[in-house]
C-alpha positions in Angstrom: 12.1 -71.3 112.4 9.0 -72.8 113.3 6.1 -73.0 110.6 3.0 -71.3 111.1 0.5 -73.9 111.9 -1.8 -73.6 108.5 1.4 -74.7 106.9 1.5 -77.6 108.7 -2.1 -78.6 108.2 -1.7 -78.2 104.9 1.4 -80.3 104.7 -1.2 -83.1 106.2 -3.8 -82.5 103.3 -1.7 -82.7 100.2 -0.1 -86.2 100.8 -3.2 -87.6 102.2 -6.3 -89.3 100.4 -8.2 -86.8 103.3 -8.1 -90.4 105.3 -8.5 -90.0 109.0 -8.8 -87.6 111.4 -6.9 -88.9 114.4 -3.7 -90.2 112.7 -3.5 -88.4 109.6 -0.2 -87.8 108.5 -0.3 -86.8 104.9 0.6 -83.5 102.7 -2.6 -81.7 101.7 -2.8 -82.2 98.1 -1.1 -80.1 96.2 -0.6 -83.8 96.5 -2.8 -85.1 97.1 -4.3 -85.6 96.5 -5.5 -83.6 92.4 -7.0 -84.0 88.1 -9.2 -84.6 85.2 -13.0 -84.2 84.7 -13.2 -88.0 84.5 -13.0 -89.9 87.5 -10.6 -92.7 88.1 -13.3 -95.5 87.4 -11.0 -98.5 88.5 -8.2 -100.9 89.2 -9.2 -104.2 87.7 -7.2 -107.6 88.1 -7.8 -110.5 86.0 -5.7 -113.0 87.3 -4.2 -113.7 91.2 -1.1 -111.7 91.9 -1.2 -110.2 88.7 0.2 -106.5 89.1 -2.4 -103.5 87.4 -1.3 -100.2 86.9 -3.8 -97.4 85.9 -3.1 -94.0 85.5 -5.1 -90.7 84.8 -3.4 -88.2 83.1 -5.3 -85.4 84.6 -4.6 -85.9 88.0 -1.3 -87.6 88.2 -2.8 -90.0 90.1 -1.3 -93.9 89.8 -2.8 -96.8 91.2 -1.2 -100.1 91.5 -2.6 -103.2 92.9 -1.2 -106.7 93.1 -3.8 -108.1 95.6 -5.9 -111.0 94.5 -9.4 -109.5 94.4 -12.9 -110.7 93.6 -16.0 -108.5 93.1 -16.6 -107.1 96.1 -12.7 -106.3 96.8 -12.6 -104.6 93.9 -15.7 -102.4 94.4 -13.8 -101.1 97.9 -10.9 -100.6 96.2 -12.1 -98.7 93.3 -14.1 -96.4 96.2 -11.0 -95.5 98.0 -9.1 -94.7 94.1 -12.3 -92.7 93.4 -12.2 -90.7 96.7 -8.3 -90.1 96.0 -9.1 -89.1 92.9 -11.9 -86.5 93.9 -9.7 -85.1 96.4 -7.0 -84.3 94.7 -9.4 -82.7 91.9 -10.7 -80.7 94.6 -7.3 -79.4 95.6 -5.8 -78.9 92.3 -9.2 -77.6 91.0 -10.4 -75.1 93.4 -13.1 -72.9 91.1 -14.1 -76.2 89.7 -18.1 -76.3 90.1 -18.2 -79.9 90.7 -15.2 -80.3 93.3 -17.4 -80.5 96.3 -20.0 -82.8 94.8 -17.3 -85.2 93.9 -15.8 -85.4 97.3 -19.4 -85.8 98.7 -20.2 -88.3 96.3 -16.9 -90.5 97.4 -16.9 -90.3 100.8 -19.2 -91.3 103.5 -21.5 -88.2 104.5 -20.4 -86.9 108.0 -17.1 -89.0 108.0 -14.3 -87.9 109.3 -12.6 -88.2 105.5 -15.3 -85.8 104.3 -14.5 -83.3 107.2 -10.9 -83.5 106.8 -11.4 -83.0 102.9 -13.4 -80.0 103.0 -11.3 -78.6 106.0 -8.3 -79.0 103.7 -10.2 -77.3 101.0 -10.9 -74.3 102.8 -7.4 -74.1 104.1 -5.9 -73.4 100.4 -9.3 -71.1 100.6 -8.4 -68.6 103.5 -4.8 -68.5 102.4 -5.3 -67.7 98.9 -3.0 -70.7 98.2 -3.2 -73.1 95.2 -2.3 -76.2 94.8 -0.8 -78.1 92.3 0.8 -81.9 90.3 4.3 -82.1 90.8 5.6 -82.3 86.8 8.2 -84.8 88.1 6.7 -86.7 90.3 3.3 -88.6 90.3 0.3 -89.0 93.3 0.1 -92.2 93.5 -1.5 -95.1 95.5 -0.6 -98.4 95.9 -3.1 -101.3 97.4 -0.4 -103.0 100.3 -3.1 -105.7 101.3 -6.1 -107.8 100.7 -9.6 -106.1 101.0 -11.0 -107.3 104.8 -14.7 -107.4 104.8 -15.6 -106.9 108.6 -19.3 -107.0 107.5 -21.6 -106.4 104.9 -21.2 -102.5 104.8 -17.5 -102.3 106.2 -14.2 -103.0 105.0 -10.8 -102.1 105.6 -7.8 -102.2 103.6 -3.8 -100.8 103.6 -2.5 -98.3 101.3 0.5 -96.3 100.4 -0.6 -92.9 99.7 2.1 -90.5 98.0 1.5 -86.9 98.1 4.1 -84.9 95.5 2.0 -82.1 94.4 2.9 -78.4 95.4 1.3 -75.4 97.5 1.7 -72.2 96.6 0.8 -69.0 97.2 0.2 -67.1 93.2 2.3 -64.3 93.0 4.1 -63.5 96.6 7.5 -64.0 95.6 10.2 -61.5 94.1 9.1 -59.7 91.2 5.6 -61.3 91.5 6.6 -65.2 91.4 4.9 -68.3 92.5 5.9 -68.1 96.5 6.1 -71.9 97.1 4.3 -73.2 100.6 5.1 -76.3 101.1 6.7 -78.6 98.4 7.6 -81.8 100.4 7.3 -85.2 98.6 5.2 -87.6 101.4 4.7 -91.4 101.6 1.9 -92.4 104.1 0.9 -95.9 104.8 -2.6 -96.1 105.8 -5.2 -98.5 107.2 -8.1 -97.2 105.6 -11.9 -98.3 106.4 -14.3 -97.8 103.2 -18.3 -98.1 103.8 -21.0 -99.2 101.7 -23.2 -96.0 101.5 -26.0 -95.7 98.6 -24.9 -98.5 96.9 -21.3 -97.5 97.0 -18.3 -98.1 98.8 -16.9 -94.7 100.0 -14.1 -93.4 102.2 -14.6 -93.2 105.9 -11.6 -93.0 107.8 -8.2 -93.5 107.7 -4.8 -94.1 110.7 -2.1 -93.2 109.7 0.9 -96.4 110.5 4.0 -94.8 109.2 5.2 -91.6 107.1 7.8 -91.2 105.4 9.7 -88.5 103.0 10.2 -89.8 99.4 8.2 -92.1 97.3 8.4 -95.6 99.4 6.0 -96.7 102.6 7.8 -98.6 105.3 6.7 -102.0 105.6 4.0 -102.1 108.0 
């Protein structure tokens, strides 16, 4: 049976960090992309090749990164963990008073992350869905590559993006159960472009190379 087609753009927003518009490929976060008052802050590395796993409990979200990375590089990265983070607060967190000035606050303004987030958002919105962590399985995102600087405001980077958190609509099942939407664990391997906007680096877009179902990108 074919899915009705908010299903399917909601399986796009959970996996996704809302990256691109064109070649998005993610589960709308039930995976994302949610989360915790506190923001991810970021993914430091001390040494070369030295592998730095940082979690936050709230969200669910992991971030691993075993890419050499000085200042700047880690400045992008910690934007694009930030933005993650944010979305996936707003998803899991929809009454949350804050949820759409975090996502504005981590990606670009007008960007087609920002549209995609908030489109996502409203999606969960018009459905009376929810979203929620998957109590098995974690969001994470994992830093595939170096940090490119393609100037002093732009910079791109890969990712693998996995979306295991849950849509559901409250209440629709038998007897009054939790109806689940969508429930599909997503790995997306993106090629993510970050900008320096007010003094931060923010999410701008995202093209989506390869996803897959389970935890594990495909090499790009």
């Amino acid at each position: 049976m074919k899915r009705p087609a908010s299903i399917v753009v909601l399986a796009a927003v959970l996996g996704l960090a809302a990256c691109n518009g064109s070649n998005e490929g993610a589960k709308t976060p039930p995976s994302s992309d949610p989360s915790s008052v506190t923001e991810l802050d970021a993914v430091t590395t001390s040494s070369v090749d030295q592998t730095t796993t940082t979690t936050n409990e709230s969200t669910a979200t992991t971030v691993e990164s075993t890419t050499p990375v000085g200042p700047i590089e880690t400045a992008v990265v910690d934007g694009l963990i930030a933005s993650r983070d944010a979305y996936l607060y707003a998803v899991y967190n929809l009454d949350a008073a804050d949820a759409i000035d975090r996502l504005n606050s981590t990606h670009a303004a007008g960007s087609p992350s920002l549209v995609l987030a908030l489109e996502n958002v409203q999606t969960l919105v018009d459905n009376e869905w929810l979203a929620r962590p998957n109590p098995d399985v974690p969001d994470t995102v994992t830093i595939e590559s170096e940090v490119t600087l393609l100037d002093d405001t732009t910079a791109e980077l890969t990712a693998c993006i996995v979306g295991a958190g849950e849509v559901y609509a409250p209440g629709a099942g038998d007897g009054g159960a939790d109806l689940l939407v969508n429930g599909e664990i997503e790995a997306a391997l993106n090629r993510v472009t970050m900008v320096l906007e007010d003094g931060r680096w923010k999410l701008q877009s995202g093209t989506n190379i390869s996803t897959e179902a389970g935890t594990a990108c495909l090499p790009e």
